[in-house]
Backbone as JSON, one array per atom type, in Angstrom:
{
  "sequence": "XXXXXXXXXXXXXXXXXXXXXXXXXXXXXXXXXXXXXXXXXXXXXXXXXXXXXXXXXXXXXXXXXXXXXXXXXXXXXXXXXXXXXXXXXXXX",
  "N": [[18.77, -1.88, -11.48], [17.15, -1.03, -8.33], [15.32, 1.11, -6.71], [15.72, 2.36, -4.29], [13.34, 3.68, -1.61], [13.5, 5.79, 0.74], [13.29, 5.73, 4.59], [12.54, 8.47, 5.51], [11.82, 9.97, 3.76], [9.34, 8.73, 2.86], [7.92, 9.57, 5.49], [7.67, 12.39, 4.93], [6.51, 12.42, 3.12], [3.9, 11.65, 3.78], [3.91, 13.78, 5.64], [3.16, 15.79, 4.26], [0.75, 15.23, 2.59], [-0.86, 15.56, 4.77], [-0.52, 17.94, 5.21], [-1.42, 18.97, 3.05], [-4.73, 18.17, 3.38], [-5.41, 19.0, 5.67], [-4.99, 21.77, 4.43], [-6.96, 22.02, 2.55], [-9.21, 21.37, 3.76], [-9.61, 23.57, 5.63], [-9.88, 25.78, 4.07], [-12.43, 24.68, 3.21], [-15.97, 25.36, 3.63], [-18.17, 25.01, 6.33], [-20.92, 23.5, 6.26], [-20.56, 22.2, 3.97], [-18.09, 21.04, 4.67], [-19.42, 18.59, 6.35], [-20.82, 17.56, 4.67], [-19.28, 16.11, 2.97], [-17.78, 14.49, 4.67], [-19.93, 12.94, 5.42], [-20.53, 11.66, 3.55], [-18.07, 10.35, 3.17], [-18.37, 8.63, 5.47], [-20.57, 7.66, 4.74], [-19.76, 5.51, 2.62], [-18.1, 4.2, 3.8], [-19.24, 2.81, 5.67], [-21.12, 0.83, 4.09], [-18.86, -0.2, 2.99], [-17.99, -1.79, 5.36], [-20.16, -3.31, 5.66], [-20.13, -4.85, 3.81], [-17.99, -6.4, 3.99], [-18.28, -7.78, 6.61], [-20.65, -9.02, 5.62], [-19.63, -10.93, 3.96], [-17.65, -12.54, 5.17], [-19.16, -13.85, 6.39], [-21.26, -13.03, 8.66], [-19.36, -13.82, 10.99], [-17.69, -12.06, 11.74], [-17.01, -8.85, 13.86], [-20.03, -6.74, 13.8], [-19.5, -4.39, 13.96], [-18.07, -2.87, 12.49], [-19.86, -2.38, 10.05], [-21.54, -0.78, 12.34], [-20.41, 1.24, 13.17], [-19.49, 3.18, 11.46], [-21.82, 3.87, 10.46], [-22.82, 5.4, 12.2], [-21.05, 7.56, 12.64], [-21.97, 8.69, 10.35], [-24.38, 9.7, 10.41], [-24.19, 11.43, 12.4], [-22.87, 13.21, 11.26], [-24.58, 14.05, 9.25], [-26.52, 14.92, 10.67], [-25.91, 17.18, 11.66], [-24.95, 18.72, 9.87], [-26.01, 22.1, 8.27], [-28.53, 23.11, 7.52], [-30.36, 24.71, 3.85], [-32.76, 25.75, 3.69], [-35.05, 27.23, 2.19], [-38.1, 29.07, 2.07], [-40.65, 30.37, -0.03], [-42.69, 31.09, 0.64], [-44.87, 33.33, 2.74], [-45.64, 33.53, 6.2], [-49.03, 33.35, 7.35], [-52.46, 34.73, 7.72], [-54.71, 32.52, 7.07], [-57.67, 33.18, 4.4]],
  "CA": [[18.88, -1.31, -10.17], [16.12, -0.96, -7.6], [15.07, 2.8, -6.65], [15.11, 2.26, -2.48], [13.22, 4.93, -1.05], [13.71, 5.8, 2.53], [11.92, 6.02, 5.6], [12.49, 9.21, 5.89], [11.08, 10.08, 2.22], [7.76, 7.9, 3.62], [7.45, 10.67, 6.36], [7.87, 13.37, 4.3], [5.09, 12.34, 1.67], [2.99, 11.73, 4.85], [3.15, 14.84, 5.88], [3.05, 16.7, 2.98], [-0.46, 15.13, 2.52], [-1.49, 15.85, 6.08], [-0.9, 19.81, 5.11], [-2.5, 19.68, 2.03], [-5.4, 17.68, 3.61], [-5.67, 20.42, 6.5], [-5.48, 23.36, 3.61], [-8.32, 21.64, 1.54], [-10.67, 21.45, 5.04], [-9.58, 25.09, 6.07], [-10.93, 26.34, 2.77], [-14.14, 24.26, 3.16], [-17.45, 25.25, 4.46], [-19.02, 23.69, 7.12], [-21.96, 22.32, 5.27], [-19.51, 21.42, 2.52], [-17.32, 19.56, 4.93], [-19.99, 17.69, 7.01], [-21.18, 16.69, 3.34], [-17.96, 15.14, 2.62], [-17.66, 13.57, 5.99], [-21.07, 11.76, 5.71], [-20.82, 10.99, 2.33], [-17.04, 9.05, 3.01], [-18.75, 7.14, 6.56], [-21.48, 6.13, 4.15], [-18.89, 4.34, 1.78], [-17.13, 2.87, 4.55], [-20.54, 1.65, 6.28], [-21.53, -0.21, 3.4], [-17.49, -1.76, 2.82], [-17.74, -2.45, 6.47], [-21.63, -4.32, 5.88], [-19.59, -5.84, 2.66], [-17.06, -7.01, 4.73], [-19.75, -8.44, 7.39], [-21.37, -10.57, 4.62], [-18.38, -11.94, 2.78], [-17.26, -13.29, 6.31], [-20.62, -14.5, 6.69], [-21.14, -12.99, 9.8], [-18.43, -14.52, 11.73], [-16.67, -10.86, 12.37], [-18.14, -8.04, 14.67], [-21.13, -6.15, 13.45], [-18.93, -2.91, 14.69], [-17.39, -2.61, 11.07], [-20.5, -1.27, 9.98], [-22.27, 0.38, 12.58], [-19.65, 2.63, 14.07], [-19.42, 4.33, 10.77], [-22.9, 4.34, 9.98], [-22.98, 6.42, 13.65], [-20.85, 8.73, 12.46], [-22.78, 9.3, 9.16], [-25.68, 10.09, 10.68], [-24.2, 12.25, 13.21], [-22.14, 14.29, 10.75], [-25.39, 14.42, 8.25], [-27.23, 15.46, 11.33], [-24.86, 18.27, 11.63], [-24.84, 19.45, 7.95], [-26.9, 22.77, 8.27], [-29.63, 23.07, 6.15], [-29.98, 26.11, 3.75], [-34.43, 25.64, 3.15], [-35.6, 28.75, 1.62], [-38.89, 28.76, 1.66], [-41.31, 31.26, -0.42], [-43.87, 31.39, 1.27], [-45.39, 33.79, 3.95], [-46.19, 32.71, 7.44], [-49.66, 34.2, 7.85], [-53.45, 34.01, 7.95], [-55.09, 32.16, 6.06], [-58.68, 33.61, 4.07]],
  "C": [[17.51, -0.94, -9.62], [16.43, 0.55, -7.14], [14.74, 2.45, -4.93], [14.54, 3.69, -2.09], [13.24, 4.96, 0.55], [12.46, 5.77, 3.37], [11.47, 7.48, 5.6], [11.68, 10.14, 4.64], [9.44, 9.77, 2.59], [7.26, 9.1, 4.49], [7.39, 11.95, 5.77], [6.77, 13.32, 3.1], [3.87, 11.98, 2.65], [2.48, 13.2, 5.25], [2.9, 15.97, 5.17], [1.3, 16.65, 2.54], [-1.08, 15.15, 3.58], [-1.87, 17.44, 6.11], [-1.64, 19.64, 4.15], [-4.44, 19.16, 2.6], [-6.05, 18.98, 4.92], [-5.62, 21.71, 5.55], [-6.82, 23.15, 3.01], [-9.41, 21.59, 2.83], [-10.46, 22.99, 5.13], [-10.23, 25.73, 5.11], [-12.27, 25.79, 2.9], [-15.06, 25.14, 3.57], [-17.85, 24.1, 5.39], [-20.04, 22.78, 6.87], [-21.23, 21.44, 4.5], [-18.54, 19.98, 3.21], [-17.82, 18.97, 5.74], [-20.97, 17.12, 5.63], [-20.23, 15.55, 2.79], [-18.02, 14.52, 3.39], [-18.77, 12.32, 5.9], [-21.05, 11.31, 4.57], [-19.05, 9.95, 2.38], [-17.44, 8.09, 4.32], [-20.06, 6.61, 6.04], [-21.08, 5.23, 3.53], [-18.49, 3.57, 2.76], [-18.19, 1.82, 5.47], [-20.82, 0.7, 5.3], [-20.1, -0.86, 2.7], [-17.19, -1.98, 4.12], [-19.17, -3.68, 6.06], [-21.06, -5.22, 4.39], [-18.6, -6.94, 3.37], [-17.81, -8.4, 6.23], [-20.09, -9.53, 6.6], [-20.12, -11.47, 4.01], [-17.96, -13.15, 4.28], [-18.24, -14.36, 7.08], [-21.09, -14.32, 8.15], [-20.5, -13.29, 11.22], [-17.4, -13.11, 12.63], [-17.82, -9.92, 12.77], [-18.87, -6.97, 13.48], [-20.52, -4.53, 13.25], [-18.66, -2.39, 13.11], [-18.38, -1.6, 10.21], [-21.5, -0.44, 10.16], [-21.96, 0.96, 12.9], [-19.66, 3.68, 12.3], [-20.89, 4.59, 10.22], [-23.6, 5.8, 10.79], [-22.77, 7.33, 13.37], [-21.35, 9.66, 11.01], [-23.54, 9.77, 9.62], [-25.48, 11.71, 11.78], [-23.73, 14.2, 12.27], [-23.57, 14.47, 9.37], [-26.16, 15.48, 8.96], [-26.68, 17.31, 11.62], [-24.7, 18.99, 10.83], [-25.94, 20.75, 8.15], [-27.36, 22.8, 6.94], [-29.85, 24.6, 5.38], [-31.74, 26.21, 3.09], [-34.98, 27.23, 3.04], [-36.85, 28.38, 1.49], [-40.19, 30.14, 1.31], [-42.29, 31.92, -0.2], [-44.05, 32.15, 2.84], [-46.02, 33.46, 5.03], [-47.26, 33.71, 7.69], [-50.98, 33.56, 7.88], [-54.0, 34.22, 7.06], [-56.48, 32.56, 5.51], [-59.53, 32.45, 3.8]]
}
């Protein structure tokens, strides 16, 4: 016997991982989750520029520079936390 699962089962494991996916950001940090962010549109830039070559250039370029865009934007975004030890003063 085959185990049919429903549609309605399908929607229900959808959104079950839509809440937990919204609890795991709500807990984040903002650094933390514009770290995550740029670090999954750098994977997908370089399996979009994989995808690019295998096709041998024949499919749009878009694949992977729209996510390289948003890497950069969401790295750009990442606040920085530079401690730096030294006193701003004059010099002898």
């Amino acid at each position: 016997m085959m185990n049919v699962i429903s549609k309605q089962s399908y929607k229900d494991c959808f959104f079950r991982g839509i809440i937990f996916l919204k609890e795991m950001v709500s807990k984040m940090s903002k650094e933390r989750l514009f770290k995550f962010l740029t670090l999954v549109f750098a994977i997908l830039t370089f399996i979009g520029a994989g995808y690019v070559l295998i096709n041998k250039g024949q499919v749009n370029a878009g694949y992977a520079v729209v996510p390289c865009l948003f890497c950069i934007i969401f790295s750009c975004l990442c606040p920085s936390k530079k401690k730096s030890g030294k006193k701003k003063g004059k010099r002898k």
